[in-house]
C-alpha positions as CSV (number, residue, x, y, z in Angstrom):
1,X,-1.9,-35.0,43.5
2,X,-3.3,-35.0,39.6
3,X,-4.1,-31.9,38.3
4,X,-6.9,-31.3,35.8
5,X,-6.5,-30.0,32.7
6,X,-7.5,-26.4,32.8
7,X,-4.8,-26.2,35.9
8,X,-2.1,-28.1,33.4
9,X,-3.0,-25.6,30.5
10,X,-2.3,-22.3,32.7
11,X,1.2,-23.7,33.5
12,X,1.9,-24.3,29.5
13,X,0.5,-20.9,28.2
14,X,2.8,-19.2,30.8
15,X,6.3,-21.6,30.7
16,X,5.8,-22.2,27.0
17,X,5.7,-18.8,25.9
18,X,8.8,-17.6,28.1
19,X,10.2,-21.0,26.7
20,X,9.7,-20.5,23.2
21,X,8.8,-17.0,22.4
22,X,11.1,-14.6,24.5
23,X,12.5,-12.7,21.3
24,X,9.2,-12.3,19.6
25,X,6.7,-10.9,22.0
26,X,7.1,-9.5,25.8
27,X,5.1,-11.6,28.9
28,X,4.1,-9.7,31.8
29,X,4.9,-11.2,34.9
30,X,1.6,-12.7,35.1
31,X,1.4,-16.9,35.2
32,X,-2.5,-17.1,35.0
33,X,-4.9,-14.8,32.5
34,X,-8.3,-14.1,33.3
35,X,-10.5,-16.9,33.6
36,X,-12.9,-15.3,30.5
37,X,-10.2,-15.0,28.6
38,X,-8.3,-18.4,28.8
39,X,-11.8,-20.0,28.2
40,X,-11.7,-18.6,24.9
41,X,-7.6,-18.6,24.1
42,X,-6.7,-21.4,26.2
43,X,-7.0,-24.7,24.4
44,X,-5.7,-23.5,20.7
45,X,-2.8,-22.0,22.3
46,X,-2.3,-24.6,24.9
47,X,-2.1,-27.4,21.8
48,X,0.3,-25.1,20.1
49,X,2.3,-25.2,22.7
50,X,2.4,-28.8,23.7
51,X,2.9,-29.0,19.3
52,X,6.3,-27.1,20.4
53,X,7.0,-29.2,23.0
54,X,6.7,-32.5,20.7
55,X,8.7,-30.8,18.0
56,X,11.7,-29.8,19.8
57,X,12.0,-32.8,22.3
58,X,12.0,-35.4,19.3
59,X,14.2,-33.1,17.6
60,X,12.5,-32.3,14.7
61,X,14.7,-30.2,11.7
62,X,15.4,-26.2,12.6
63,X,14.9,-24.5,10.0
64,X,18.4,-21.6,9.2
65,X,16.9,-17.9,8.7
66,X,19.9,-15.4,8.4
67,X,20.9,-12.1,7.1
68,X,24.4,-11.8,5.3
69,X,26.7,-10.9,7.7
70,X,29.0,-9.1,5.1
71,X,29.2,-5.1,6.0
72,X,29.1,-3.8,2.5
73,X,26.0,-5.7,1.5
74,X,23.6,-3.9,0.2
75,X,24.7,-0.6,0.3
76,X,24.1,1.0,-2.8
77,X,23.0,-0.4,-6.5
78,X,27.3,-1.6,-7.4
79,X,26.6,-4.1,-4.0
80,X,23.5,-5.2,-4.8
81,X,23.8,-5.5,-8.6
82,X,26.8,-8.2,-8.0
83,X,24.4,-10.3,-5.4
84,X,21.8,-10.4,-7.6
85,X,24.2,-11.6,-10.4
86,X,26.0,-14.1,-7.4
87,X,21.9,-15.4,-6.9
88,X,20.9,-15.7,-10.3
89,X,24.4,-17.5,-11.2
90,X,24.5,-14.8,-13.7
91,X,21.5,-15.4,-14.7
92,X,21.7,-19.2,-14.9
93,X,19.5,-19.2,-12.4
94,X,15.3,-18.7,-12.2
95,X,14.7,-15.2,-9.7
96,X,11.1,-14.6,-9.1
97,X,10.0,-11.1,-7.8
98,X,7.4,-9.7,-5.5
99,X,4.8,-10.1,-8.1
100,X,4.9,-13.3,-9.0
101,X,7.5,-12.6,-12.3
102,X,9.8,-15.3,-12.8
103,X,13.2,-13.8,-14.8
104,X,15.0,-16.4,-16.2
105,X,17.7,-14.6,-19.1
106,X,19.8,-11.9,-18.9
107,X,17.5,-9.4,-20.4
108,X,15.0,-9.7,-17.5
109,X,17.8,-9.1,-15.0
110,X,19.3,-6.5,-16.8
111,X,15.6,-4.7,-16.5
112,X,15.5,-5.6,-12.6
113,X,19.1,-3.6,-12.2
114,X,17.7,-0.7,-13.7
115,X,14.4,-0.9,-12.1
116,X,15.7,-0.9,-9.1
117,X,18.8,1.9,-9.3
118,X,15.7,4.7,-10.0
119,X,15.3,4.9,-6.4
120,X,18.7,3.6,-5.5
121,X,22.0,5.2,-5.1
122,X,25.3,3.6,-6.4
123,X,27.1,3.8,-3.4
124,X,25.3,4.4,0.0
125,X,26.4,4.3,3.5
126,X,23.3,2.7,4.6
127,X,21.6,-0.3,3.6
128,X,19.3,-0.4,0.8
129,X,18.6,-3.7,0.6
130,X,19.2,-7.0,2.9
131,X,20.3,-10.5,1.7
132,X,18.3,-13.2,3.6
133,X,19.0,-16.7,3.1
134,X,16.1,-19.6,4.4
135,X,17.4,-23.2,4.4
136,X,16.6,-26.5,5.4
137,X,18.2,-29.6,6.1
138,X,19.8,-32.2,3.8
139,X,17.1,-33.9,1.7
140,X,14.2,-31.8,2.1
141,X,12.5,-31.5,-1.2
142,X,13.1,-28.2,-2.9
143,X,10.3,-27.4,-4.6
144,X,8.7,-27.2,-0.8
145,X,11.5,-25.1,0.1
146,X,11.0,-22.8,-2.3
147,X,7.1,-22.7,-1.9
148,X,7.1,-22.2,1.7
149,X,9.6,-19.3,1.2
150,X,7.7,-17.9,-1.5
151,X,4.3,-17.8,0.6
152,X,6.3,-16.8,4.2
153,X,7.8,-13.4,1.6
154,X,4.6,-12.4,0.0
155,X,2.7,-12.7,3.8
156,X,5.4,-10.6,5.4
157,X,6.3,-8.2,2.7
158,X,4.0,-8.5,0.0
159,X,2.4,-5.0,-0.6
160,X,5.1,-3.5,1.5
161,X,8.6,-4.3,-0.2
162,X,10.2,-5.0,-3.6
163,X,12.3,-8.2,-3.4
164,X,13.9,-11.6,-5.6
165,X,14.4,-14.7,-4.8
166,X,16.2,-17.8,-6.2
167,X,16.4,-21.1,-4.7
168,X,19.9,-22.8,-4.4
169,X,20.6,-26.2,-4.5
170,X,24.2,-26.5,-5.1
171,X,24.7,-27.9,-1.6
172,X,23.5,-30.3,0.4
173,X,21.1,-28.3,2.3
174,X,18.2,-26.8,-0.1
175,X,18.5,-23.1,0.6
176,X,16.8,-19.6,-0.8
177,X,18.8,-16.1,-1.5
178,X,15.9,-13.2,-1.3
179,X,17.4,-9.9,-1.9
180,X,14.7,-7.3,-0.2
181,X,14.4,-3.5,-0.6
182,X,14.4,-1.6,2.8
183,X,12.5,1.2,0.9
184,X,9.1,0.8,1.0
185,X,6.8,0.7,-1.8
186,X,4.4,3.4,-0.4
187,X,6.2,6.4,1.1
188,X,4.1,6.1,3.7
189,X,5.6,3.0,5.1
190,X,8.6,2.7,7.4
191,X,12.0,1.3,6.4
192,X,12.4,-2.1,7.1
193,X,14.7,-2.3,9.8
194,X,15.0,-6.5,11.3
195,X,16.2,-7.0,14.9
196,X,16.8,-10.2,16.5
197,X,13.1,-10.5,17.4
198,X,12.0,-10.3,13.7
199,X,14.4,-12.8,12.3
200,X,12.6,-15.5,14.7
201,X,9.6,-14.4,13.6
202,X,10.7,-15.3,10.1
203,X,11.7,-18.6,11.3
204,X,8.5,-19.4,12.7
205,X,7.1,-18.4,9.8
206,X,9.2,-19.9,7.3
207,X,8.8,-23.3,9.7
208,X,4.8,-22.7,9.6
209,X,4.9,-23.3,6.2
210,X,7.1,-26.0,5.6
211,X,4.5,-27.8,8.1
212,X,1.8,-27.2,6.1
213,X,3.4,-28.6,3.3
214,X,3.7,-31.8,4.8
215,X,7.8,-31.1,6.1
216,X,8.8,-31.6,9.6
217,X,10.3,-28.5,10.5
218,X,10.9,-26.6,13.7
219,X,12.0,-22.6,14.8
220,X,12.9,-22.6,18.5
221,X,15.7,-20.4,19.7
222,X,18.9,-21.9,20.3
223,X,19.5,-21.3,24.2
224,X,15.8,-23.5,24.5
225,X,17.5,-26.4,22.8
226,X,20.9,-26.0,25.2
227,X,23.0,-24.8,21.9
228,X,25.4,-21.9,23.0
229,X,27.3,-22.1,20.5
230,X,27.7,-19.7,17.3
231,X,27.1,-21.2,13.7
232,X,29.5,-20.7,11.1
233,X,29.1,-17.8,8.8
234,X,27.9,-18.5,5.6
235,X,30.8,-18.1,3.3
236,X,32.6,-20.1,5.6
237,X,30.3,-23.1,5.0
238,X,30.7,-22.5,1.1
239,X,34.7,-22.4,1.8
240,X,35.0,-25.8,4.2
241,X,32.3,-27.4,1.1
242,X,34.9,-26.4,-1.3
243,X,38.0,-27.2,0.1
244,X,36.6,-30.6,2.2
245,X,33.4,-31.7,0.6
246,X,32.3,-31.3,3.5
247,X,28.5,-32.0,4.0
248,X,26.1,-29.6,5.7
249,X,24.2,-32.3,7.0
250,X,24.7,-31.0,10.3
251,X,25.2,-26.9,10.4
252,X,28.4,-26.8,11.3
253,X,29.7,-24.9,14.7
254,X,32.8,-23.3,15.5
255,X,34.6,-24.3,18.3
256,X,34.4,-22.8,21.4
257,X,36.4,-24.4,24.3
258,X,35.6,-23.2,28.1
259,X,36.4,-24.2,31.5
260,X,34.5,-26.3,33.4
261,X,34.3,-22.5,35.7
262,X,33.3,-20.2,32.7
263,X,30.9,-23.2,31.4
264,X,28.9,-22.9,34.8
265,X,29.0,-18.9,34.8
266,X,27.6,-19.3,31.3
267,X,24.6,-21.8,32.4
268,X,24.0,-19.8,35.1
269,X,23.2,-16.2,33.3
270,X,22.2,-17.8,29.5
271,X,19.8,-20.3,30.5
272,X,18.3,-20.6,33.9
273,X,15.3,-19.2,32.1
274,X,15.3,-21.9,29.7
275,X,16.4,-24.5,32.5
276,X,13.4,-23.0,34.8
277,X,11.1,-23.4,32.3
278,X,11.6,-26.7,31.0
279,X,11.8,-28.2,34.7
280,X,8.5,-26.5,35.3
281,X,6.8,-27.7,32.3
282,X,8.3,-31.8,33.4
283,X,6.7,-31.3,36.3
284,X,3.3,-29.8,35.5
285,X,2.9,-32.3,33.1
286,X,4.3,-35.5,35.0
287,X,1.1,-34.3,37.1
288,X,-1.3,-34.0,34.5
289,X,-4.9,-36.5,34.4
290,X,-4.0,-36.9,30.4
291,X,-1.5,-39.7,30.5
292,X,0.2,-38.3,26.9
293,X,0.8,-35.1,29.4
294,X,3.0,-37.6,31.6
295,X,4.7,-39.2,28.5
296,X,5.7,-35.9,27.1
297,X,7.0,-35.1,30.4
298,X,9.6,-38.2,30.3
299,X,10.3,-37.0,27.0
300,X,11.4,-33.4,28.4
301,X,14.0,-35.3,30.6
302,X,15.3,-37.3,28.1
303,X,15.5,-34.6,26.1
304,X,17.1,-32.5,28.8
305,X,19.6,-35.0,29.9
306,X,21.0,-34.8,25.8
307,X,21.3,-31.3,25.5
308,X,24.8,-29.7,24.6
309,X,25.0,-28.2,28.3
310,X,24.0,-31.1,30.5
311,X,22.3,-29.0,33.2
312,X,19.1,-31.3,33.6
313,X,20.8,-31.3,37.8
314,X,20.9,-27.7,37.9
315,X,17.1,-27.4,37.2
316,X,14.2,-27.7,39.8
317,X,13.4,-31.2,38.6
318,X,13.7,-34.2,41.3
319,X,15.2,-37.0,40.6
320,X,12.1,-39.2,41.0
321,X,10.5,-36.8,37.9
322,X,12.8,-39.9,35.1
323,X,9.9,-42.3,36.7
324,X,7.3,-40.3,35.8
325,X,4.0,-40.8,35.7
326,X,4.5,-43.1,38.7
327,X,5.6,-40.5,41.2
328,X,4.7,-37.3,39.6
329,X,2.9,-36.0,43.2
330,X,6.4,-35.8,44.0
331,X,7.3,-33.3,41.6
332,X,4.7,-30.7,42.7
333,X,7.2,-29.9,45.6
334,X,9.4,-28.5,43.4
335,X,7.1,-26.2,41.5
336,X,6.6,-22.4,42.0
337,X,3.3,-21.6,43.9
338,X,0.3,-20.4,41.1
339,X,-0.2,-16.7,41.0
340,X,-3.3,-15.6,42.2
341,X,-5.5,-14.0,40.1
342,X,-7.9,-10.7,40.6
């Protein structure tokens, strides 16, 4: 049976956000909204979603949003001092702060230290500042890179928290250091304090405005994309570039070797989310009246069937879903009833 539109749209605003935005905002266990209120919501979220969809099946470029890993950094002025100079290539390199100030000699830096270590202790056992780094693939243009990272600080922390930023482009992949004050400008203001939740938020961010720069860029979480394993830490990537040459063209992952036993386990509590939702998404779509619908939904299983963890027959997709849109009435079997709404 083809479904219409508004049927095909409910299906996406519910799988695509447990899909693609688990870590950044909670879903009640509710698959349909309101009919008022997906009349109004309900096509600009639905296109963002199918946007996603596109993006991470043709496997556009993720974008790299990280804090330094290191467990001294930023505790105190001594820490922070020596990333600023590590940033600023001691001062070879341009820093601009939160108000647009571009310091480009010694001097300037020298007046950013002492700026900053009014309200700053030498040594601290917490964290008064955190070292984010926002990079992009090999061959990005950097002035872009720098741009969108500029715009993505001053939305998020603009008004709120003092911070630098220098672009890098030493390596292959165009990157930016942004050292950020936890203290807020106003007292008034909490600490800033990122969890796992944030740090995608930053990506999509960061991502959002690479896009409107014209740059093909991406932020979905790893499990959606199959990826389980850990990236390289980031001074490990500037040790394998200087002893190798080796290119970050690809970020680089560490090994990780399991049997076949432990790599089911792992499928089985890491991603049957993921897996759920991608297999209901195929088949809503292989249904759908709009015939790019059905070709996006042979593009989820041949992006499925590629993924790092081939699991594409451990979802709730039939087999007749690869010769989609032909027999998509097929798939509706497989799919979860609809919640019924009040």
């Amino acid at each position: 049976m083809v479904r219409p539109k508004v049927f095909v749209d409910e299906y996406l605003l519910n799988w695509g956000d447990k899909l693609f935005y688990p870590p950044v905002r909670k879903i009640k266990k509710l698959a349909v909204r309101p009919l008022s209120w997906t009349k109004v919501l309900l096509p600009n979220k639905s296109s963002e979603i199918r946007a996603q969809i596109a993006r991470t099946t043709k496997k556009s470029p993720e974008v790299m949003v990280k804090i330094t890993s290191n467990k001294n950094a930023g505790k105190g002025m001594t820490a922070i001092r020596n990333h600023l100079d590590y940033i600023s290539r001691n001062s070879k390199v341009t820093l601009e702060d939160h108000e647009g100030r571009t310091l480009t000699s010694r001097a300037d830096l020298k007046d950013l230290k002492e700026d900053w270590s009014h309200d700053t202790p030498e040594v601290s056992q917490r964290r008064e500042a955190i070292n984010v780094m926002f990079s992009m693939k090999k061959g990005t243009p950097t002035d872009e890179v720098k741009e969108a990272v500029r715009e993505y600080l001053t939305e998020e922390f603009g008004g709120k928290h003092e911070y630098v930023f220098a672009l890098h482009t030493d390596t292959d992949n165009p990157h930016v250091h942004a050292v950020i004050k936890i203290a807020p400008i106003r007292k008034k203001d909490k600490r800033l304090n990122p969890r796992k939740k944030d740090l995608q938020r930053w990506r999509e961010g960061f991502a959002e405005n690479l896009r409107k720069l014209g740059i093909d860029a991406n932020a979905t979480p790893r499990k959606t994309r199959g990826v389980v394993q850990q990236p390289l830490h980031q001074y490990q990537i500037h040790k394998l570039a200087r002893d190798d040459g080796a290119s970050q063209n690809a970020m680089p992952f560490k090994s990780r070797s399991l049997p076949l036993s432990e790599g089911k386990k792992l499928l089985a509590t890491n991603q049957s989310q993921e897996t759920q939702a991608w297999a209901n998404i195929a088949s809503v779509l292989a249904s759908s009246q709009a015939r790019s619908d059905r070709v996006m939904a042979k593009d989820i299983i041949a992006f499925m069937s590629s993924q790092p963890i081939r699991h594409i027959n451990e979802a709730n997709i039939s087999k007749n879903a690869q010769r989609a849109p032909k027999n998509h009435e097929k798939l509706i079997g497989d799919m979860p009833a609809l919640p019924r709404t009040k």
